[in-house]
Each structure stands twice: as C-alpha cells, then as structure tokens.
C-alpha positions in Angstrom: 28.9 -4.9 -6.7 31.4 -2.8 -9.0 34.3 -1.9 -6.2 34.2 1.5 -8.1 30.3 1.8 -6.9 31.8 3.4 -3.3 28.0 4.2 -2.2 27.7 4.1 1.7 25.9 1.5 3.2 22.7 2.3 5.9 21.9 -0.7 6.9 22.5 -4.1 5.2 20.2 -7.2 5.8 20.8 -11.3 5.5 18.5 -12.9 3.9 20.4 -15.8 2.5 18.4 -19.2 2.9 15.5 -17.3 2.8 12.9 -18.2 -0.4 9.8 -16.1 -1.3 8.2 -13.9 -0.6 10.6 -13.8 2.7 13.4 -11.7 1.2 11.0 -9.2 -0.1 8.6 -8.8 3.1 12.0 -8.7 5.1 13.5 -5.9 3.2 9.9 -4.1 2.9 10.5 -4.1 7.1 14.3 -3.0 6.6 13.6 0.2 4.6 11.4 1.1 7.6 14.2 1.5 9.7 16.4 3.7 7.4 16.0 7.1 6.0 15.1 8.6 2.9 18.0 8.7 0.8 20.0 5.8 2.4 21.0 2.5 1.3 19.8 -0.9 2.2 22.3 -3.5 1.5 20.6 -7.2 0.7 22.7 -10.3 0.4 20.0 -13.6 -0.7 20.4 -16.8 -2.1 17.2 -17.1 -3.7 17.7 -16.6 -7.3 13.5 -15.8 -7.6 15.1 -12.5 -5.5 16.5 -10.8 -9.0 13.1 -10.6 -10.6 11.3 -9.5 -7.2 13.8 -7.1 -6.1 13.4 -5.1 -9.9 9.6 -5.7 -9.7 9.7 -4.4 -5.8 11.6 -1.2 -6.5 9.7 -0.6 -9.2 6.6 -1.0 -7.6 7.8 1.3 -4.5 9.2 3.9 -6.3 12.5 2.8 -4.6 16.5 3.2 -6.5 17.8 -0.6 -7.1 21.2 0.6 -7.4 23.3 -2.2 -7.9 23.1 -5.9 -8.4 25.6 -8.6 -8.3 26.0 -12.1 -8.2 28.7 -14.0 -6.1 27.6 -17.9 -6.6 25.5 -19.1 -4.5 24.6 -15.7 -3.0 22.8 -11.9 -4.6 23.5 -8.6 -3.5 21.3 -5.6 -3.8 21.7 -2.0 -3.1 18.6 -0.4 -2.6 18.3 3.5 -2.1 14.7 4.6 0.0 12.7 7.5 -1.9 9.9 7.8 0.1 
C-alpha cells in the first residue's frame, strides 16, 4: 500500500496459504462482519487473488482501494458499499 494512502482499517483478514476460491469466499464472510463504508484489509499469497479480488469487487459493487505486492504476499483494501 502507498504509506500516503492513511485509510483506517475495519477489520483486516489472513488469508495467506490460502488458494482459490478460499481467499474470495473468506473475504465474502469478512465484509459480513463490517459496515458499510469500512475497510477490509486482505493480506494472500495466492497470486490468482489479483484477478479475483478486481473481478469480486466488481461484481459486488464493492471499492478495491488499494493493491500492493510485498513478495511472496498481496494486500487488498477493500471498502463495503452495500
């Protein structure tokens, strides 16, 4: 993530190890437990997660916020809409 991002964090979820769909379905369950308007923060190691994570919040009508990469591990910042 860009340090100069600042966004505050709701809830943040490990999925590392994890391959799909796992990530996905474990996030889907994360952004039940958060409000609308707050961030989920998802660290995987899957490198399938960057093309599901921008086909799941586009599909959900969810913000993907940020990506990043820190080898061997992704982080996502996710913002709930609905």
């Amino acid at each position: 993530m860009s340090e100069e991002l600042n966004i505050p964090i709701g809830l943040s979820l490990d999925v590392k190890g994890l391959n799909c769909p796992l990530p996905i379905l474990k996030t889907k369950k994360a952004l039940q437990q958060i409000g609308i308007g707050q961030v989920l923060e998802v660290f995987t190691t899957d490198p399938g997660s960057v093309p599901d994570f921008h086909a799941f919040c586009r599909q959900t009508g969810h913000d993907l916020l940020d990506t990043s990469e820190s080898d061997p591990s992704y982080r996502f910042l996710i913002r709930k809409n609905k």
